[in-house]
Biotite code that builds the C-alpha atoms (Angstrom):
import biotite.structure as struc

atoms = struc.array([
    struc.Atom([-95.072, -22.278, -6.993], chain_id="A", res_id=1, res_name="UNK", atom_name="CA", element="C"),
    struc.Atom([-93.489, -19.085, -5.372], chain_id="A", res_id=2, res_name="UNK", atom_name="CA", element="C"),
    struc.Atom([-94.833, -15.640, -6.380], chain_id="A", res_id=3, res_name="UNK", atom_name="CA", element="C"),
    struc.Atom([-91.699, -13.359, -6.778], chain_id="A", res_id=4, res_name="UNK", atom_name="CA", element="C"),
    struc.Atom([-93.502, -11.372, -4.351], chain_id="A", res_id=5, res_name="UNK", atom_name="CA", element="C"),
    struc.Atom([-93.138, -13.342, -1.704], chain_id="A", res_id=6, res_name="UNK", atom_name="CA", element="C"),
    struc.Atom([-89.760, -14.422, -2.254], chain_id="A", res_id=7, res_name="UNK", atom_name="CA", element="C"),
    struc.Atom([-88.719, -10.319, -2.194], chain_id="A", res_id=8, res_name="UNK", atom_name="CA", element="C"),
    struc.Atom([-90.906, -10.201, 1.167], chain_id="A", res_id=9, res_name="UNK", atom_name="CA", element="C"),
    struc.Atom([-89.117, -13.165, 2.695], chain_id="A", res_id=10, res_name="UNK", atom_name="CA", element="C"),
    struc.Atom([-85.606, -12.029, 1.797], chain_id="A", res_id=11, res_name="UNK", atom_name="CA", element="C"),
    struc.Atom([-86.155, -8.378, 2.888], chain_id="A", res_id=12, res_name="UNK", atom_name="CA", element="C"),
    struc.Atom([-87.683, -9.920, 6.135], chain_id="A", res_id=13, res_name="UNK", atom_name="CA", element="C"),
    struc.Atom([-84.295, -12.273, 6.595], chain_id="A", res_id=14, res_name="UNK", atom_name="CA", element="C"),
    struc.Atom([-82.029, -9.266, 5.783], chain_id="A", res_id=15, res_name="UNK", atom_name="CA", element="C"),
    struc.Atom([-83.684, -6.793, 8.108], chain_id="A", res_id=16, res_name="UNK", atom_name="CA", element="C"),
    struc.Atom([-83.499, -9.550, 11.158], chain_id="A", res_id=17, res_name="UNK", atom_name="CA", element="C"),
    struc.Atom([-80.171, -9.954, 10.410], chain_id="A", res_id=18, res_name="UNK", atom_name="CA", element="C"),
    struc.Atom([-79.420, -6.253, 10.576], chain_id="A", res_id=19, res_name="UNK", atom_name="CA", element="C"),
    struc.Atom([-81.084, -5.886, 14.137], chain_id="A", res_id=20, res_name="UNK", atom_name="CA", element="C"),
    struc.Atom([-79.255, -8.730, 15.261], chain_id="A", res_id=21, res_name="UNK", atom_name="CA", element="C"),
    struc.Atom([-76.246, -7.104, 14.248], chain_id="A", res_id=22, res_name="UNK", atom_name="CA", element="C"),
    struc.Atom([-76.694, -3.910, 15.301], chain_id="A", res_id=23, res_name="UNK", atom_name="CA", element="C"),
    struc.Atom([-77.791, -5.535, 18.770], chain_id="A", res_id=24, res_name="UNK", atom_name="CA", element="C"),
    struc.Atom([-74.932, -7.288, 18.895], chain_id="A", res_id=25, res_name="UNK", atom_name="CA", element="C"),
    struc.Atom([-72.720, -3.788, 18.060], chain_id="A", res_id=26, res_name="UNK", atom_name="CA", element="C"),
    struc.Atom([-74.584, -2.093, 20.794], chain_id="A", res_id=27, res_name="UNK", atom_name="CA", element="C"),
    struc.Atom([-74.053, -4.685, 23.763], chain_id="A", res_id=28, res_name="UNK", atom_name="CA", element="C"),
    struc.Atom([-70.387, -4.338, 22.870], chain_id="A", res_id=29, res_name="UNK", atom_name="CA", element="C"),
    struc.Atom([-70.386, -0.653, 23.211], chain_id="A", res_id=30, res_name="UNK", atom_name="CA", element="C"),
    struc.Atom([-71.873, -0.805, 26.534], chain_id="A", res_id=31, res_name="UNK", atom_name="CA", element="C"),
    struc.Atom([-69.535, -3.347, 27.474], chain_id="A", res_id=32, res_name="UNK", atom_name="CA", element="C"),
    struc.Atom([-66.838, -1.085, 26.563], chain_id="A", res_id=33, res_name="UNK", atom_name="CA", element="C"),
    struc.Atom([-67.652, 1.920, 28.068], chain_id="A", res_id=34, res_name="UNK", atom_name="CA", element="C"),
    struc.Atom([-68.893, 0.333, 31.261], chain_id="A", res_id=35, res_name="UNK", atom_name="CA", element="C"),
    struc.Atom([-64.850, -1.067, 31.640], chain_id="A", res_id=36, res_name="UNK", atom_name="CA", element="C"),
    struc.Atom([-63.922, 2.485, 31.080], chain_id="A", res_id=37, res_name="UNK", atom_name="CA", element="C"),
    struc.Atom([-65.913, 3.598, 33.926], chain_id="A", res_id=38, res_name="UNK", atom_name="CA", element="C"),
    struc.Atom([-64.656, 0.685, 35.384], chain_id="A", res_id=39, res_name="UNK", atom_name="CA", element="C"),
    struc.Atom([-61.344, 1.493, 34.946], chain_id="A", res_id=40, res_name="UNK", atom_name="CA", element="C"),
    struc.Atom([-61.197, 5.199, 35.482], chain_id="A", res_id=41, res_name="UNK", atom_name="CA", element="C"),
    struc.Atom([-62.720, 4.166, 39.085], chain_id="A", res_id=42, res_name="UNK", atom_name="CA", element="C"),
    struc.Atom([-59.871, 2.354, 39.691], chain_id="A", res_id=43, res_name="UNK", atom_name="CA", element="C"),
    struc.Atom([-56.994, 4.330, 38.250], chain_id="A", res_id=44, res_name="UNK", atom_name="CA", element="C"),
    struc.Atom([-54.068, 4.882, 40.330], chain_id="A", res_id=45, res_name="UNK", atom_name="CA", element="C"),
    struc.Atom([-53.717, 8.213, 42.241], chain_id="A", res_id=46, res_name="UNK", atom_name="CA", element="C"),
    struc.Atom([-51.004, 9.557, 39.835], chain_id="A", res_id=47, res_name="UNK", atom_name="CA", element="C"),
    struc.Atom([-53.110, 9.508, 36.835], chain_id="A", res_id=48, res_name="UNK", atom_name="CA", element="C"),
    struc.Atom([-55.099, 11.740, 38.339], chain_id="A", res_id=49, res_name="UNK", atom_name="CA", element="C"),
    struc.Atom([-54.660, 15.658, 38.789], chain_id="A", res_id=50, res_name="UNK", atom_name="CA", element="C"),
    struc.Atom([-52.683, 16.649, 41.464], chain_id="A", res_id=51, res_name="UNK", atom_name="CA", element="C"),
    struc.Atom([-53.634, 18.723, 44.367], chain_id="A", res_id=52, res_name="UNK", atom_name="CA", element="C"),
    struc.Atom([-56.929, 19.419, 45.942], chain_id="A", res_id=53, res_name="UNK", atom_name="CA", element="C"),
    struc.Atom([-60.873, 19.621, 44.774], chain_id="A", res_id=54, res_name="UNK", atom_name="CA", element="C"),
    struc.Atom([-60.835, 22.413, 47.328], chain_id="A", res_id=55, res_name="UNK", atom_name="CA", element="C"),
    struc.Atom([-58.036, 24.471, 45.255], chain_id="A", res_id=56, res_name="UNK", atom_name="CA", element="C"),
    struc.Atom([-59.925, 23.816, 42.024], chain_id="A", res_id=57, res_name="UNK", atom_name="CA", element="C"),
    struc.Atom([-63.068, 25.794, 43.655], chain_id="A", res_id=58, res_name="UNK", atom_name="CA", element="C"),
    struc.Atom([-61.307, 28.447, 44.643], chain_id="A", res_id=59, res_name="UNK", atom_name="CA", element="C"),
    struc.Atom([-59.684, 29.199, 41.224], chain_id="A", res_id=60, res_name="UNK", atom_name="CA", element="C"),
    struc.Atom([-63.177, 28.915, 39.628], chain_id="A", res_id=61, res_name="UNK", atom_name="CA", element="C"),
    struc.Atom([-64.735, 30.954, 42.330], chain_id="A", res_id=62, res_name="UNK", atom_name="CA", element="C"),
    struc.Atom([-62.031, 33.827, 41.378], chain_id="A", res_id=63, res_name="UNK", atom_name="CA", element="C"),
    struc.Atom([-62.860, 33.303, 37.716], chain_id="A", res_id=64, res_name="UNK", atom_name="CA", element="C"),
    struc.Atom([-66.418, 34.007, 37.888], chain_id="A", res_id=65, res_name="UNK", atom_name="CA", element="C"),
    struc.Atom([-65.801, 36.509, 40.151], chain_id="A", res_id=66, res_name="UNK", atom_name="CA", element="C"),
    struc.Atom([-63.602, 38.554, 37.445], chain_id="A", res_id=67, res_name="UNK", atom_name="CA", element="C"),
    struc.Atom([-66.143, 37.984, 34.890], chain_id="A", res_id=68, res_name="UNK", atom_name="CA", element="C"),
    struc.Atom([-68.524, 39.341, 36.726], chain_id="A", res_id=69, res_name="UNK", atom_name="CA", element="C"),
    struc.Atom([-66.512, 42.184, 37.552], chain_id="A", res_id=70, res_name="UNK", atom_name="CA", element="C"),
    struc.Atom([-66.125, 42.988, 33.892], chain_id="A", res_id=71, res_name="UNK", atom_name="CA", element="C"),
    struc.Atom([-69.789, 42.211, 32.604], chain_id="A", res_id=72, res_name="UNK", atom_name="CA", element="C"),
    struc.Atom([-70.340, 44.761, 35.751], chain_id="A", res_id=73, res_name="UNK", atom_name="CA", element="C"),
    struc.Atom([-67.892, 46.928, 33.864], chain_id="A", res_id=74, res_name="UNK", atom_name="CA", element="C"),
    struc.Atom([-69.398, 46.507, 30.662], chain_id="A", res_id=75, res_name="UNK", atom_name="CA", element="C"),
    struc.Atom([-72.925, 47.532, 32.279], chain_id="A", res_id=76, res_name="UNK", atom_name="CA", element="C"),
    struc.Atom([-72.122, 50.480, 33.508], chain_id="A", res_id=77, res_name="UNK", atom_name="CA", element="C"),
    struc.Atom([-70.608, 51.383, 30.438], chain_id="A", res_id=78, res_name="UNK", atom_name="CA", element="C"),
    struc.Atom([-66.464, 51.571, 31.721], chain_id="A", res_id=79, res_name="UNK", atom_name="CA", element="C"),
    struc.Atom([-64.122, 50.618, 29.626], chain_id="A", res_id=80, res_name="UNK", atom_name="CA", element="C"),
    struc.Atom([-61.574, 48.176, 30.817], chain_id="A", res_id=81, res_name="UNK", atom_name="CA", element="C"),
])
């Protein structure tokens, strides 16, 4: 009737569709999550959010880089902070 062989075949071709389809289905809901996080975080209100300016933020940075430059400089030129 049925070789064994074919029965293995058949059932390993079942299980492995039925994997994909469930990994498929694990992935769409992933996206779907994270795009209502982005979703969300657009649409957050303003006090969730970090106070004070972008502008601020730069500057603070800017004078960060600047004072590790200012020691790498240091460390060049062989002066020890």
């Amino acid at each position: 009737m049925f070789e064994p062989t074919l029965i293995i075949t058949a059932a390993s071709l079942v299980g492995l569709v039925i994997v994909a389809a469930a990994l498929l289905r694990a992935w769409q809901g992933w996206l779907t999550l994270k795009q209502r996080e982005l979703d969300t975080a657009d649409h957050a209100p303003t006090r969730d959010r970090e106070p004070g300016s972008p502008l601020g933020a730069a500057r603070i940075e800017i004078a960060d880089l600047k004072e590790r430059i200012r020691k790498l400089e240091a460390i060049a030129s062989g002066v020890d902070l």
